[in-house]
C-alpha positions in Angstrom: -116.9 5.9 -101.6 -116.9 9.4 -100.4 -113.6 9.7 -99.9 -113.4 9.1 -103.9 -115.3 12.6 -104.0 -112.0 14.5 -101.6 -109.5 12.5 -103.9 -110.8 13.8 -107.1 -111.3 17.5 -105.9 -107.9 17.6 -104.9 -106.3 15.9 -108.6 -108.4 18.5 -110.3 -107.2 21.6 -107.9 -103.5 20.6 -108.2 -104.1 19.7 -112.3 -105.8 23.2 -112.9 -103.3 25.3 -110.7 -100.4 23.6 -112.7 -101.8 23.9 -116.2 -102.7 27.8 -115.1 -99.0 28.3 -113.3 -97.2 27.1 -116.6 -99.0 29.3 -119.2 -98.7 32.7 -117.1 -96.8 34.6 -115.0 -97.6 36.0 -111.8 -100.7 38.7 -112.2 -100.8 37.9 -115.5 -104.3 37.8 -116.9 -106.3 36.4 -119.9 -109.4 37.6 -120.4 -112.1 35.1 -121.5 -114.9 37.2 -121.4 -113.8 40.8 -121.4 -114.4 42.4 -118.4 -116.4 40.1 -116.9 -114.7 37.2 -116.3 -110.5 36.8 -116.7 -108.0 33.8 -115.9 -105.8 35.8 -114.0 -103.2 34.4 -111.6 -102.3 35.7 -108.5 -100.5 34.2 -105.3 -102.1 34.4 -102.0 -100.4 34.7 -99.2 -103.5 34.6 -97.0 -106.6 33.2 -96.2 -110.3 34.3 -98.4 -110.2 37.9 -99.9 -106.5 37.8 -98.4 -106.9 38.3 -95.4 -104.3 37.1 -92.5 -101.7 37.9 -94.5 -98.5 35.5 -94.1 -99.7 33.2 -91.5 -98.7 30.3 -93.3 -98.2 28.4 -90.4 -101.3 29.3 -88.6 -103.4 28.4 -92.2 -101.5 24.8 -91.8 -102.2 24.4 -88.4 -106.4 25.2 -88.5 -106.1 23.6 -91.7 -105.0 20.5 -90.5 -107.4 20.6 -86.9 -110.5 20.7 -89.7 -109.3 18.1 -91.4 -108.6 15.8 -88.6 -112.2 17.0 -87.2 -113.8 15.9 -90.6 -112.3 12.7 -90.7 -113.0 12.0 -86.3 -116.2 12.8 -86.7 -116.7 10.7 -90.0 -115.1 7.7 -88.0 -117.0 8.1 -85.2 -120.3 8.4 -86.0 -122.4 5.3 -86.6 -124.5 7.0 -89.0 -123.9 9.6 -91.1 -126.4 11.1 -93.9 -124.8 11.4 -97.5 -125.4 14.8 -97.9 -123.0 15.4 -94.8 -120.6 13.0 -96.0 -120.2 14.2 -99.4 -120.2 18.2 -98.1 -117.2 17.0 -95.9 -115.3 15.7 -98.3 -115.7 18.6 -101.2 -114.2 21.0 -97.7 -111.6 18.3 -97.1 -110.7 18.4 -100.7 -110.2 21.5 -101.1 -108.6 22.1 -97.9 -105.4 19.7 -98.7 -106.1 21.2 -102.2 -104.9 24.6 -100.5 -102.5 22.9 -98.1 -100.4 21.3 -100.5 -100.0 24.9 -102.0 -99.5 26.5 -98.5 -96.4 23.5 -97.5 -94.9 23.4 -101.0 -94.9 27.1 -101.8 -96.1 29.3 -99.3 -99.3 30.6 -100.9 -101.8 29.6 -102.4 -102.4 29.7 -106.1 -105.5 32.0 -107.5 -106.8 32.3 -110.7 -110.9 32.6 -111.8 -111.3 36.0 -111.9 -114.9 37.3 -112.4 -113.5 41.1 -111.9 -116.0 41.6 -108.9 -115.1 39.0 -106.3 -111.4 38.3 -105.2 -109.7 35.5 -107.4 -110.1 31.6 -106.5 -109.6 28.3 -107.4 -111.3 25.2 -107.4 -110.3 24.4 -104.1 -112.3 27.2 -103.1 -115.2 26.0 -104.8 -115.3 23.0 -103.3 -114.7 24.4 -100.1 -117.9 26.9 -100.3 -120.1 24.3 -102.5 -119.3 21.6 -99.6 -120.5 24.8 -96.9 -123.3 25.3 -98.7 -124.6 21.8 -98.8 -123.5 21.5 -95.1 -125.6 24.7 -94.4 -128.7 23.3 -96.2 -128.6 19.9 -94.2 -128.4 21.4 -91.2 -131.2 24.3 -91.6 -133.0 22.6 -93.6 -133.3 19.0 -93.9 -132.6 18.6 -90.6 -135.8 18.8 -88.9 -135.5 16.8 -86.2 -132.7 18.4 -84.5 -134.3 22.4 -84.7 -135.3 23.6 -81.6 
């Protein structure tokens, strides 16, 4: 059932990057609240705030090592709490949401724009919303593991 949760990040990342890529042009921006928050889209051609600038294949390969990692560790584990389950899948969403951009085109494409923080997508979202949640499981809810 969680896997549901990776599958529909993923159909909404690609959807909202297409709809986005056919109505502007490269750096082209529309502002929806002036000033504070645009559409704007941009290509990246590296990795958050664009950094590790073209190292496509290096993105592809970590890319692919987390994924694979998720899904081993998923597999392997007898029992898993839903919390971790569901974090893993929004990363492992959005990380073959970004990968499909990165072995199609190169880049990735970027486009909510709140003027004060680099550009993203919902890939990225997912990616930090499913980091988050990790984070809170494992300092927080996870009591019985802390020193």
């Amino acid at each position: 059932m969680s896997y549901i949760l990776a599958v529909l990040v993923v159909i909404l990342d690609q959807i909202s990057k297409y709809m986005v890529q056919s109505r502007l042009a490269v750096n082209e921006s529309l502002p929806v609240i002036q000033n504070i928050f645009h559409i704007t889209y941009v290509h990246n051609f590296g990795a958050a705030f664009g950094i590790l600038k073209n190292q496509k294949y290096f993105f592809i390969v970590i890319t692919l090592a987390v994924i694979i990692g998720i899904f081993l560790f998923l597999h392997t584990q007898s029992k898993v709490h839903g919390m971790v389950k569901y974090s893993l899948m929004m990363i492992t969403g959005g990380a073959i949401g970004n990968l499909i951009d990165r072995i199609w085109l190169g880049y990735v494409r970027d486009f909510f724009d709140f003027r004060i923080w680099p550009v993203f997508n919902i890939a990225d979202m997912a990616i930090v919303c499913g980091a988050v949640l990790l984070s809170y499981y494992l300092i927080i809810l996870d009591i019985d593991k802390q020193f």
